[in-house]
PDB file of N, CA, C, O and CB in Angstrom:
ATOM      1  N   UNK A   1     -20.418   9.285  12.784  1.00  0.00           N
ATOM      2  CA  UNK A   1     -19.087   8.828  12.440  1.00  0.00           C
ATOM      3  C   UNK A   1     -18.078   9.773  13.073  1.00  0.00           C
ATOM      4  O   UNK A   1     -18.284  10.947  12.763  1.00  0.00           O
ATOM      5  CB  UNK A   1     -18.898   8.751  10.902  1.00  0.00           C
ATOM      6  N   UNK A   2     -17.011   9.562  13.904  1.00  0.00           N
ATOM      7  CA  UNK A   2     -16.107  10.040  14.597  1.00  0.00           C
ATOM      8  C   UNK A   2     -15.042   9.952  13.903  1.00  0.00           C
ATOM      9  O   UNK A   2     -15.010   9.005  13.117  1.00  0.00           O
ATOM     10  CB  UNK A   2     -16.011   9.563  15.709  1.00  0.00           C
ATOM     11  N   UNK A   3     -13.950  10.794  13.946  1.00  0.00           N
ATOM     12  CA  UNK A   3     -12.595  11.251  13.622  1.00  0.00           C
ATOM     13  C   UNK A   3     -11.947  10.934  14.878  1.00  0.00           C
ATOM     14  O   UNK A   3     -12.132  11.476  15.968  1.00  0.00           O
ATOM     15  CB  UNK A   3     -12.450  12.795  13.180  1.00  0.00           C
ATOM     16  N   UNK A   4     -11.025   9.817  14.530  1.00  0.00           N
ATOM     17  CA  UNK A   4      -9.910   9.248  15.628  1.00  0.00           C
ATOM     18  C   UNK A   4      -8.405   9.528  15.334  1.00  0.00           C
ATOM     19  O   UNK A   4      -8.157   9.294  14.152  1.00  0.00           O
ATOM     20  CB  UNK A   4     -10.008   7.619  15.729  1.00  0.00           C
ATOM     21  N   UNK A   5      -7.259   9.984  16.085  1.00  0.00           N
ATOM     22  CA  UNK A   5      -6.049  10.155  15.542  1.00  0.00           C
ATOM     23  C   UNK A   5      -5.006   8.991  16.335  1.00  0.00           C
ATOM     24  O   UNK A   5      -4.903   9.176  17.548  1.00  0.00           O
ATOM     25  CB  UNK A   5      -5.637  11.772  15.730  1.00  0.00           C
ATOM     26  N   UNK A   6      -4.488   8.207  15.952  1.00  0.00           N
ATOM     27  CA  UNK A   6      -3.565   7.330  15.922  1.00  0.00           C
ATOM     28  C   UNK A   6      -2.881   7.944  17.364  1.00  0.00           C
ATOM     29  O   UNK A   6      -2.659   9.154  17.411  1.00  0.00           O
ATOM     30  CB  UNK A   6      -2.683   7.287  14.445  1.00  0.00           C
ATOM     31  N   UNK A   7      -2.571   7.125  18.481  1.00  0.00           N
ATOM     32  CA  UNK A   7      -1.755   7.979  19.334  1.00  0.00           C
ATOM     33  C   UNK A   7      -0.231   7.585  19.146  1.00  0.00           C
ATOM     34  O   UNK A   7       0.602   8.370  19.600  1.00  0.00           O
ATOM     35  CB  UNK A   7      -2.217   7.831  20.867  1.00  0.00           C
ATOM     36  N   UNK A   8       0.135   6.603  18.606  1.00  0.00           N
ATOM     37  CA  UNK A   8       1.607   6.593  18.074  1.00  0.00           C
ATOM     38  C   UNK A   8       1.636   7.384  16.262  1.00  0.00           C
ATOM     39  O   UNK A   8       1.997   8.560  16.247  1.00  0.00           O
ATOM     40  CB  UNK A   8       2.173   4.616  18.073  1.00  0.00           C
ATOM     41  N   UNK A   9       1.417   6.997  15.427  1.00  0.00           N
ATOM     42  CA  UNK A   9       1.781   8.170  14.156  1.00  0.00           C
ATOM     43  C   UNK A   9       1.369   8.945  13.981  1.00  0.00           C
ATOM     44  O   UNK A   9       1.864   9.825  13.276  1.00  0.00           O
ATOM     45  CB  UNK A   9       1.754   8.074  13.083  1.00  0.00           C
ATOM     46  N   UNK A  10       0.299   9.008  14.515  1.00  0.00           N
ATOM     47  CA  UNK A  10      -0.821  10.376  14.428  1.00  0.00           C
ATOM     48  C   UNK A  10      -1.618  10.525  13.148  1.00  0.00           C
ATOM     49  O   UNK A  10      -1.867  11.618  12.640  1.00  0.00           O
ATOM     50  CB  UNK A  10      -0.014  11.868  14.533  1.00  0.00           C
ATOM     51  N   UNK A  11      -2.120   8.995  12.507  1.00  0.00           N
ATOM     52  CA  UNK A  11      -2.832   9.000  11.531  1.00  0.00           C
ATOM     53  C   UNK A  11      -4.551   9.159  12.222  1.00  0.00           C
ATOM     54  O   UNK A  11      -5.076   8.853  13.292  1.00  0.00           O
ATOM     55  CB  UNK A  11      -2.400   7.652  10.664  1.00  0.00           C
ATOM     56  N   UNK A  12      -4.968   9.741  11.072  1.00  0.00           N
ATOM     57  CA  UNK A  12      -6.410  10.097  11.486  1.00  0.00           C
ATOM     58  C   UNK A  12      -7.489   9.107  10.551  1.00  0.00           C
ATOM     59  O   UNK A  12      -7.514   8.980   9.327  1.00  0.00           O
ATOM     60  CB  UNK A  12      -6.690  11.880  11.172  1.00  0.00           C
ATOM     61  N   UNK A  13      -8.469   8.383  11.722  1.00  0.00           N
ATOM     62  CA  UNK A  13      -9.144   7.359  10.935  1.00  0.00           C
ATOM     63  C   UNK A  13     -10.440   7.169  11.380  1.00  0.00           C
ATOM     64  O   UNK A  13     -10.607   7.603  12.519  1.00  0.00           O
ATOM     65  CB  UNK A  13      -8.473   6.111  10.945  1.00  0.00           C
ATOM     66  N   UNK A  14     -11.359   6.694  10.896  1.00  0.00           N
ATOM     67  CA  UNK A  14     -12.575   6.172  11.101  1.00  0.00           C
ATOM     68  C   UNK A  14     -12.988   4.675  11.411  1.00  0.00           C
ATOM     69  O   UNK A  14     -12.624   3.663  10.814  1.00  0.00           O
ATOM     70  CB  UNK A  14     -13.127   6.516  10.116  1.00  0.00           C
ATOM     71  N   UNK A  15     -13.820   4.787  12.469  1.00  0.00           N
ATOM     72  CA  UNK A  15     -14.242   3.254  12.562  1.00  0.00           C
ATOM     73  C   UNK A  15     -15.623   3.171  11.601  1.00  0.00           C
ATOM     74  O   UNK A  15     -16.583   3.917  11.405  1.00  0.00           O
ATOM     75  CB  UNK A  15     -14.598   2.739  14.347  1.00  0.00           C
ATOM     76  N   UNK A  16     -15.129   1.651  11.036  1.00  0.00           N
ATOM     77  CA  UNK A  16     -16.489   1.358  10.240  1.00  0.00           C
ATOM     78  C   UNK A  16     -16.871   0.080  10.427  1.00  0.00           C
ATOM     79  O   UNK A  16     -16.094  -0.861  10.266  1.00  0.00           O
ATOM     80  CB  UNK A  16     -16.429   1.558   8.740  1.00  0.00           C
ATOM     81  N   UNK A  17     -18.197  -0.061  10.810  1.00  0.00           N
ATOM     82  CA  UNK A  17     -19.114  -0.990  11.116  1.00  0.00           C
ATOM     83  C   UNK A  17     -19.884  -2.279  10.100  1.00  0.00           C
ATOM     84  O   UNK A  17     -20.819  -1.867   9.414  1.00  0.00           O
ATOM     85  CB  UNK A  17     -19.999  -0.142  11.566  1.00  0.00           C
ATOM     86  N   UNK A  18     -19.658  -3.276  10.017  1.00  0.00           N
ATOM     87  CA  UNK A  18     -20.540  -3.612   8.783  1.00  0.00           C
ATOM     88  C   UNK A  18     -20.900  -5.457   9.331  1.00  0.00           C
ATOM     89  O   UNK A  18     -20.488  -6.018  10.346  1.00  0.00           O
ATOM     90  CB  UNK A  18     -19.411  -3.346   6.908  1.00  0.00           C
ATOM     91  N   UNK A  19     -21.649  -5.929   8.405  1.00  0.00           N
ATOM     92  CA  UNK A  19     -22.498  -6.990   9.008  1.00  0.00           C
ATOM     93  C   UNK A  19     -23.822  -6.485   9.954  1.00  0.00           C
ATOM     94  O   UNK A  19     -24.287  -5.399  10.298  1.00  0.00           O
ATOM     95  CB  UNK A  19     -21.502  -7.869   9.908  1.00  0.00           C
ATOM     96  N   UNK A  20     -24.216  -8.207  10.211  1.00  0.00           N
ATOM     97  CA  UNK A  20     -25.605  -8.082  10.724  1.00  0.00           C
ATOM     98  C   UNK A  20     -25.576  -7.748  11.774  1.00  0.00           C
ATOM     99  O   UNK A  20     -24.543  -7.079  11.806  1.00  0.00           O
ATOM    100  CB  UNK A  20     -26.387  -9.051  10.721  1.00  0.00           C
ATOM    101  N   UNK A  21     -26.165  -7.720  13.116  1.00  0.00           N
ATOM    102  CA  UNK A  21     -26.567  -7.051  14.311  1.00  0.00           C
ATOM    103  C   UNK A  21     -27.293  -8.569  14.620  1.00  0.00           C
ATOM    104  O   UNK A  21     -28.325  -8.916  14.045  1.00  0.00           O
ATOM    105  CB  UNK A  21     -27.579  -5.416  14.183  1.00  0.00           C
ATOM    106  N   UNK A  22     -26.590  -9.401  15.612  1.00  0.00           N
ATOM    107  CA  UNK A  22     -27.285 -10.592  16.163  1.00  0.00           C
ATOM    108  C   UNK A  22     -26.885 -10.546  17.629  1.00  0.00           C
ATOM    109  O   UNK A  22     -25.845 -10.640  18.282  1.00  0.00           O
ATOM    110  CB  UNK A  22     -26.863 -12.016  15.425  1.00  0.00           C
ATOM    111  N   UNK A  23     -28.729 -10.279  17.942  1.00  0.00           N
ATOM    112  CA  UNK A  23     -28.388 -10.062  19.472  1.00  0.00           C
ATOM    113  C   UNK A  23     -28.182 -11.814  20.273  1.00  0.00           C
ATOM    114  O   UNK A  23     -28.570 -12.962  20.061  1.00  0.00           O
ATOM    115  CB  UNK A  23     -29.970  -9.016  20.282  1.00  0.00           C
ATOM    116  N   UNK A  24     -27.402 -11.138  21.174  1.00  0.00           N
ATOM    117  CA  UNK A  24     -26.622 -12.069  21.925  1.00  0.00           C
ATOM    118  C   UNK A  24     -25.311 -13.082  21.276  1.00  0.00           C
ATOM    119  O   UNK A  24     -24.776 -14.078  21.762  1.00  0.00           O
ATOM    120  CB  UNK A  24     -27.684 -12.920  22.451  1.00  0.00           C
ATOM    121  N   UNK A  25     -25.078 -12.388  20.040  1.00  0.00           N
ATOM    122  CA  UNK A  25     -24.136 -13.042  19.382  1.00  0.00           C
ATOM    123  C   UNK A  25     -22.397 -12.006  19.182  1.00  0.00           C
ATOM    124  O   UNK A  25     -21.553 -11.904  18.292  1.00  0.00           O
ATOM    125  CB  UNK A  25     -25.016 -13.416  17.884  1.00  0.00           C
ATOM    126  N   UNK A  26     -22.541 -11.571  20.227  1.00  0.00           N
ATOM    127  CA  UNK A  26     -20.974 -10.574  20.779  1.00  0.00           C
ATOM    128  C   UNK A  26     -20.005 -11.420  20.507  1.00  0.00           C
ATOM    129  O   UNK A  26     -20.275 -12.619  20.576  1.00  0.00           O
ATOM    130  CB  UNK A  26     -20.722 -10.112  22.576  1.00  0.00           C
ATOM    131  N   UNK A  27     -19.110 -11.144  20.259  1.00  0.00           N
ATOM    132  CA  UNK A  27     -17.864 -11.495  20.426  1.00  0.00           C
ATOM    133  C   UNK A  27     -16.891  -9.748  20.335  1.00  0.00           C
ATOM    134  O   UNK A  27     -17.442  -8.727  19.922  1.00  0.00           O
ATOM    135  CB  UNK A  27     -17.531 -12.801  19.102  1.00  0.00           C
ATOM    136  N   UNK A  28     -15.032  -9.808  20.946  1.00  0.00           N
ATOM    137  CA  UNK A  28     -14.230  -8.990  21.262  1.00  0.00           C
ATOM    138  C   UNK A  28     -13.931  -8.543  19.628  1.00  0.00           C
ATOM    139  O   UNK A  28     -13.108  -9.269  19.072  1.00  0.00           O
ATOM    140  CB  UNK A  28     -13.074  -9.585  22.257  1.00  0.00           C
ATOM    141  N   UNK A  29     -14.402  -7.633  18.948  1.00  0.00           N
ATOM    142  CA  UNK A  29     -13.286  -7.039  18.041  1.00  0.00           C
ATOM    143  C   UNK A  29     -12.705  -5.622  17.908  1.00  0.00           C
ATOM    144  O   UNK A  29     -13.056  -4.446  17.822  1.00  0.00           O
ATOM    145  CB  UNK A  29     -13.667  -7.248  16.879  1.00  0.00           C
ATOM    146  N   UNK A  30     -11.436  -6.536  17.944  1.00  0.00           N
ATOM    147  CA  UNK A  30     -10.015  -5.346  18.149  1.00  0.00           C
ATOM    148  C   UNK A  30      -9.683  -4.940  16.444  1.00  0.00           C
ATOM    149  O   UNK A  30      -9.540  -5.599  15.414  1.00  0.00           O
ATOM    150  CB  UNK A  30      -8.156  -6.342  19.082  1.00  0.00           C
ATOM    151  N   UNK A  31      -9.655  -3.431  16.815  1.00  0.00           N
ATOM    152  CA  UNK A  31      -9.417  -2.824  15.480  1.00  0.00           C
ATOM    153  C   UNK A  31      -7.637  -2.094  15.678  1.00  0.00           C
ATOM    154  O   UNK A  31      -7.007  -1.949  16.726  1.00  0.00           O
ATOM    155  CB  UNK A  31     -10.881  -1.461  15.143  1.00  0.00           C
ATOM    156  N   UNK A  32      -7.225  -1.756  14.273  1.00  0.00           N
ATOM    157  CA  UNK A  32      -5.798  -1.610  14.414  1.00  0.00           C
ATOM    158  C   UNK A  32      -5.997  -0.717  13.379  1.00  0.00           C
ATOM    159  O   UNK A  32      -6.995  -0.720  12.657  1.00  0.00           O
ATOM    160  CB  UNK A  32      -4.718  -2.855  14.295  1.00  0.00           C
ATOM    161  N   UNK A  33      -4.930   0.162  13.280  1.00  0.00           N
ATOM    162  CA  UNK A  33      -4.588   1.458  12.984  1.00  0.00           C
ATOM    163  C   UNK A  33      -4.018   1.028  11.539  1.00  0.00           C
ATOM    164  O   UNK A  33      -3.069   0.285  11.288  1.00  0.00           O
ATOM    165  CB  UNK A  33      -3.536   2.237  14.115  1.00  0.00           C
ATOM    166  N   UNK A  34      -4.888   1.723  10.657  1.00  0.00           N
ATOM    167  CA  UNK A  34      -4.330   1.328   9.086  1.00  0.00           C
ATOM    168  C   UNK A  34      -3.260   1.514   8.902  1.00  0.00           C
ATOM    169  O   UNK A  34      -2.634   0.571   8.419  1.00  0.00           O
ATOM    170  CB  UNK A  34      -4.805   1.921   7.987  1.00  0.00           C
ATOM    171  N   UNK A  35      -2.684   2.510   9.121  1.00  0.00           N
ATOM    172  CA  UNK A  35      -1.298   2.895   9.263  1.00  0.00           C
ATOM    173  C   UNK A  35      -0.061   2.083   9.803  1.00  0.00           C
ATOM    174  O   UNK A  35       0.633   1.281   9.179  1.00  0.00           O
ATOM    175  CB  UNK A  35      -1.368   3.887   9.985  1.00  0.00           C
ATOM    176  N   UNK A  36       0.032   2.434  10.941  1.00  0.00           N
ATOM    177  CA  UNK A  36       1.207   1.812  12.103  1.00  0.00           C
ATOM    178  C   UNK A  36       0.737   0.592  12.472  1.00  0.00           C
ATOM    179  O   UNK A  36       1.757   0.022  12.861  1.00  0.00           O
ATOM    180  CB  UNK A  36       1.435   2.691  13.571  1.00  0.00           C
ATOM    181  N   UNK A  37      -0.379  -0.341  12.622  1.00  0.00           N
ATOM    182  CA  UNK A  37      -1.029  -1.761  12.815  1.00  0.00           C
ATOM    183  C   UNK A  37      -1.134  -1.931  14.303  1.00  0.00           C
ATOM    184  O   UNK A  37      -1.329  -3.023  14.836  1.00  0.00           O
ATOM    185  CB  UNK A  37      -0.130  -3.028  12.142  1.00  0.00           C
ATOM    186  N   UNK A  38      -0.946  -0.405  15.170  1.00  0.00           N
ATOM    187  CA  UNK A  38      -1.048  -0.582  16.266  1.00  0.00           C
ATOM    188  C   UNK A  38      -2.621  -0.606  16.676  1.00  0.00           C
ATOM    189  O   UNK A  38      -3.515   0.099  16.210  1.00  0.00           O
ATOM    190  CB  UNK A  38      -0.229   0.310  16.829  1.00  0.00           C
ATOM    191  N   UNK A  39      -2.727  -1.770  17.833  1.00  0.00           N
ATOM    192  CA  UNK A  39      -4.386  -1.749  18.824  1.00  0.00           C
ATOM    193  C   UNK A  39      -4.555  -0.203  18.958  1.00  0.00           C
ATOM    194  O   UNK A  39      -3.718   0.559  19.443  1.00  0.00           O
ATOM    195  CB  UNK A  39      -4.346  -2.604  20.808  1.00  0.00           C
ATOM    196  N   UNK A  40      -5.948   0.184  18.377  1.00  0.00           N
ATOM    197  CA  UNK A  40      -6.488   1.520  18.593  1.00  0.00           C
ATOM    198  C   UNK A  40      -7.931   1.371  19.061  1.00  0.00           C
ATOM    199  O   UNK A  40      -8.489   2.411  19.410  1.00  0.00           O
ATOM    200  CB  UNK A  40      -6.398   2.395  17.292  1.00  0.00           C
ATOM    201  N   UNK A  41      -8.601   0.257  19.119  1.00  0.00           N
ATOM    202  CA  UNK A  41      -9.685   0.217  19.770  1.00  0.00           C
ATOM    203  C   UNK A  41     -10.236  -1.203  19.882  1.00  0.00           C
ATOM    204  O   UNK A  41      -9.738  -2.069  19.162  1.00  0.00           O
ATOM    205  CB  UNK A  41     -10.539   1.100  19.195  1.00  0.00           C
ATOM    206  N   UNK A  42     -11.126  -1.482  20.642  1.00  0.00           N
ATOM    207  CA  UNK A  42     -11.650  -3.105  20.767  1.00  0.00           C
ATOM    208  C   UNK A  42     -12.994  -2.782  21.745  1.00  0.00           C
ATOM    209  O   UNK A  42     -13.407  -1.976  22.579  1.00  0.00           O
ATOM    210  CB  UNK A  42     -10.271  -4.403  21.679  1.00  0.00           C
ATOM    211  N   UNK A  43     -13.269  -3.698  21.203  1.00  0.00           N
ATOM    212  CA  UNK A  43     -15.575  -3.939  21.867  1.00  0.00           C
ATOM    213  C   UNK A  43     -16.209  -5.039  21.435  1.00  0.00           C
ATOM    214  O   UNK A  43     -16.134  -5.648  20.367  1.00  0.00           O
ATOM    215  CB  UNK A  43     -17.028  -2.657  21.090  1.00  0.00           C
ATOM    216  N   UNK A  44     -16.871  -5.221  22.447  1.00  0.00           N
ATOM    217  CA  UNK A  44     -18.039  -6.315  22.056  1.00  0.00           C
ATOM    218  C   UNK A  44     -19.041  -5.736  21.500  1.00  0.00           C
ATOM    219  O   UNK A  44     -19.673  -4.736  21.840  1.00  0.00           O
ATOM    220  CB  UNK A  44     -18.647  -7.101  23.169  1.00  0.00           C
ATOM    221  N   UNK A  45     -19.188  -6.723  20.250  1.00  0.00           N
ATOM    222  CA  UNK A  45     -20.050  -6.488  19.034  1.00  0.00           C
ATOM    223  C   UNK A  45     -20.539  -7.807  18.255  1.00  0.00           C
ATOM    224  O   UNK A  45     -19.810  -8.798  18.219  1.00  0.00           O
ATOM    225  CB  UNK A  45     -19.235  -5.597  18.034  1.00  0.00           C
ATOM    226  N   UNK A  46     -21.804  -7.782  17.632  1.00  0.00           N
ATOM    227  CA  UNK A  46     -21.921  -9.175  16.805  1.00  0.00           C
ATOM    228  C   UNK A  46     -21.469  -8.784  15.224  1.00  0.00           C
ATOM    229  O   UNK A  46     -21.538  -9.538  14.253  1.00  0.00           O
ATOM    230  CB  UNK A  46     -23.703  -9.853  16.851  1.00  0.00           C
ATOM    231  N   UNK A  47     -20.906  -7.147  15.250  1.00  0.00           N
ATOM    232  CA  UNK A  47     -20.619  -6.694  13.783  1.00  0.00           C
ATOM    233  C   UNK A  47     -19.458  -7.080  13.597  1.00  0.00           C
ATOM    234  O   UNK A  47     -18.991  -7.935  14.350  1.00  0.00           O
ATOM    235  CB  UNK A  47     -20.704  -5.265  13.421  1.00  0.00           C
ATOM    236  N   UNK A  48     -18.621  -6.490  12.436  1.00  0.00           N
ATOM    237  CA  UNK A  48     -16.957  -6.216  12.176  1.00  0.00           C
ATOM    238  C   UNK A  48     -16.570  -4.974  12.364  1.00  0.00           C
ATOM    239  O   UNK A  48     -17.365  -4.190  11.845  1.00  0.00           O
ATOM    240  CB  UNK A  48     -16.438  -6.491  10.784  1.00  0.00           C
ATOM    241  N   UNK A  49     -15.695  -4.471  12.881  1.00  0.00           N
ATOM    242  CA  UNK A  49     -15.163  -3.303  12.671  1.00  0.00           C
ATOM    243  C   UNK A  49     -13.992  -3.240  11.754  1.00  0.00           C
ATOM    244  O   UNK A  49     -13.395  -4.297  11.551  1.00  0.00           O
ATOM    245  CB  UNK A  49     -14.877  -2.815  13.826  1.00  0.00           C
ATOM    246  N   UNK A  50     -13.487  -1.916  11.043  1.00  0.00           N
ATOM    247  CA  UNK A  50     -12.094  -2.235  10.666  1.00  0.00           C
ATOM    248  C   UNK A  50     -12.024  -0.496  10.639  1.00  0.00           C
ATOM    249  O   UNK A  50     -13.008   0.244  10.635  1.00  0.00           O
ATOM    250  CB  UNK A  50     -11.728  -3.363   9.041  1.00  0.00           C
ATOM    251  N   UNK A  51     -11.101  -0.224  10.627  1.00  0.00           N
ATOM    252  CA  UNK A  51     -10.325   1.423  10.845  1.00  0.00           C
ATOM    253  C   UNK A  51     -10.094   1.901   9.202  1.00  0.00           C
ATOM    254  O   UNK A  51      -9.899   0.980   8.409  1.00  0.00           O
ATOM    255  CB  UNK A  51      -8.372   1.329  11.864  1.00  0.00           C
ATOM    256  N   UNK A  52     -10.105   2.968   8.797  1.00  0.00           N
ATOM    257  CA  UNK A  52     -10.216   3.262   7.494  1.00  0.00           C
ATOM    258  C   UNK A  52      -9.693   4.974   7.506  1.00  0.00           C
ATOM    259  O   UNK A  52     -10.204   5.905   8.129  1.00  0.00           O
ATOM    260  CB  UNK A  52     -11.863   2.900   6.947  1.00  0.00           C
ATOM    261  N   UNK A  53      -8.594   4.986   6.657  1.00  0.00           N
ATOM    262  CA  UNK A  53      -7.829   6.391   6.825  1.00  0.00           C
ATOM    263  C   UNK A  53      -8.842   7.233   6.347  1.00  0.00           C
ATOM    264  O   UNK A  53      -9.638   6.804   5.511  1.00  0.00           O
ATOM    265  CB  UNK A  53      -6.373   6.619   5.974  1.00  0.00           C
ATOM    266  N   UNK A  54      -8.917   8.487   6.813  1.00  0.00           N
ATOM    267  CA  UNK A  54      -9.534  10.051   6.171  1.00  0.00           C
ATOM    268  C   UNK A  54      -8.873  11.011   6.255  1.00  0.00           C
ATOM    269  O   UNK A  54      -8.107  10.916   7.214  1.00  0.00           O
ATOM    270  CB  UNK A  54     -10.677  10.639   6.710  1.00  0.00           C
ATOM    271  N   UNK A  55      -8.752  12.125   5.598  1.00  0.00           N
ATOM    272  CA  UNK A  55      -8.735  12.856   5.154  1.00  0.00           C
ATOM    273  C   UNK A  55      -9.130  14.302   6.692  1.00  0.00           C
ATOM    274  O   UNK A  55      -9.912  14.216   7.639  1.00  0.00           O
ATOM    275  CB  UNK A  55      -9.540  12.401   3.887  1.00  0.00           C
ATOM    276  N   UNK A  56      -8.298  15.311   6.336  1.00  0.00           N
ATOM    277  CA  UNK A  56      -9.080  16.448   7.494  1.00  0.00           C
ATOM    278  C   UNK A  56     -10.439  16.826   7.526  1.00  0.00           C
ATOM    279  O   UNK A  56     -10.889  17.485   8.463  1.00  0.00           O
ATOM    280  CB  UNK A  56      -8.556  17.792   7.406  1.00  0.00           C
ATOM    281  N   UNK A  57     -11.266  16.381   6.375  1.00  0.00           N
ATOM    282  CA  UNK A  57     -12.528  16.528   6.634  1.00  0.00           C
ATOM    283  C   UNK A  57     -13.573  15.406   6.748  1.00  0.00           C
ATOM    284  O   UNK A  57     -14.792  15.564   6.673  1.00  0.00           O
ATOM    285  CB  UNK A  57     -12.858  17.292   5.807  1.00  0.00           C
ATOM    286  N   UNK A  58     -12.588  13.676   7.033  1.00  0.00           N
ATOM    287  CA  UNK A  58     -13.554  12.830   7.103  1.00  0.00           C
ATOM    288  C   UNK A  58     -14.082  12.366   5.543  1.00  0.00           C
ATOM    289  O   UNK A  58     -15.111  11.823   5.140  1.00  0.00           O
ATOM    290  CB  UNK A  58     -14.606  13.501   7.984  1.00  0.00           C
ATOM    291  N   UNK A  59     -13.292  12.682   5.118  1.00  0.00           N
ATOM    292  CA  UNK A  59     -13.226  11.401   3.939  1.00  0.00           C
ATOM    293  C   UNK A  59     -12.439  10.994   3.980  1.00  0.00           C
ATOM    294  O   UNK A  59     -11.264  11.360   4.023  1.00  0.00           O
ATOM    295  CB  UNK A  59     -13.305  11.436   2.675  1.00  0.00           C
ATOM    296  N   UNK A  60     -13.264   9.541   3.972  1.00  0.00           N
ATOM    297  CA  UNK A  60     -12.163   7.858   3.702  1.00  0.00           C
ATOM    298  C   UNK A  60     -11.016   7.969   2.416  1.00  0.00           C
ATOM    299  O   UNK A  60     -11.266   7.908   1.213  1.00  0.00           O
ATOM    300  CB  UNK A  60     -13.436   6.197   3.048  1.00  0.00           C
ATOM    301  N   UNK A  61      -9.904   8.121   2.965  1.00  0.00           N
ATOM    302  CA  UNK A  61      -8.770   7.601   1.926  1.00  0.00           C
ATOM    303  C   UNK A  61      -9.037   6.338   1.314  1.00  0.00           C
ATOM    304  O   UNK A  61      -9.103   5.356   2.053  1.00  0.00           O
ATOM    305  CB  UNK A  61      -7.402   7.421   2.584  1.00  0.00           C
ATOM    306  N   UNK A  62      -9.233   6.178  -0.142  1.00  0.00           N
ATOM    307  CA  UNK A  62      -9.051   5.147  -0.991  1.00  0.00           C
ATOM    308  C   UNK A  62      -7.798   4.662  -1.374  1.00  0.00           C
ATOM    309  O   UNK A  62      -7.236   5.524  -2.050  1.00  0.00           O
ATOM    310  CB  UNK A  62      -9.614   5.403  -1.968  1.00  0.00           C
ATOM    311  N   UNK A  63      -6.954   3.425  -1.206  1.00  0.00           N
ATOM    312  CA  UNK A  63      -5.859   3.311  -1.380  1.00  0.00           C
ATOM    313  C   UNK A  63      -5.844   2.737  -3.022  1.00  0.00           C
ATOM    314  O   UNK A  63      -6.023   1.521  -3.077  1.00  0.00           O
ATOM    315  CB  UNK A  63      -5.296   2.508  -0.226  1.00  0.00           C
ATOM    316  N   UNK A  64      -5.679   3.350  -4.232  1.00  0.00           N
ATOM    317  CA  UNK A  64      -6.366   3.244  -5.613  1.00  0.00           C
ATOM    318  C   UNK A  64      -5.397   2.278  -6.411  1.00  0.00           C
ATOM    319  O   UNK A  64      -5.584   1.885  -7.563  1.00  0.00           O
ATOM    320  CB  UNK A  64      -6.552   4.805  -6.412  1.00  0.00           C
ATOM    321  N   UNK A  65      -3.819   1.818  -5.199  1.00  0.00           N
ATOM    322  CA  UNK A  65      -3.138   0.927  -5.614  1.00  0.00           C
ATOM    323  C   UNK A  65      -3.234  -0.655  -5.830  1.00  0.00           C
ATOM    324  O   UNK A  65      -2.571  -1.464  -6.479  1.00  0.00           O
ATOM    325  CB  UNK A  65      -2.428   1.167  -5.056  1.00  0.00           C
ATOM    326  N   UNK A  66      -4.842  -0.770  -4.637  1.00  0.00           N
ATOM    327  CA  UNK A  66      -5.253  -2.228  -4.746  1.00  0.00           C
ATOM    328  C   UNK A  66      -6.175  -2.727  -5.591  1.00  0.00           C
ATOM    329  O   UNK A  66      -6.426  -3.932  -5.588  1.00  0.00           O
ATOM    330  CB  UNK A  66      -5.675  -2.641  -3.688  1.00  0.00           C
TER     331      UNK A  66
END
């Protein structure tokens, strides 16, 4: 798991992976910056990705308002 920093707000986040793994079943997903909602990364994958705030040591921020 990698530590990514936002290049417009400079939020620091994690990509997280989830679903099945179906080969030959790729499609483009573009992930966006929890923060600012800016494009911060995109790949072919048959998973989901989604970006998830942490913390300076890589823990996931829980947002405990939802």
């Amino acid at each position: 798991m990698g530590i990514y920093t936002c290049n417009k707000c400079g939020q620091k986040y994690t990509l997280v992976y989830f679903g099945t793994i179906v080969p030959g079943g790729k499609e483009r997903e573009d992930v966006y910056c929890p923060n600012c909602k800016v494009l911060v990364h995109s790949e072919m994958t048959s998973q989901c990705i989604q970006a998830e705030k942490v913390d300076d040591k890589g823990n996931i921020i829980y947002d405990k308002t939802k």
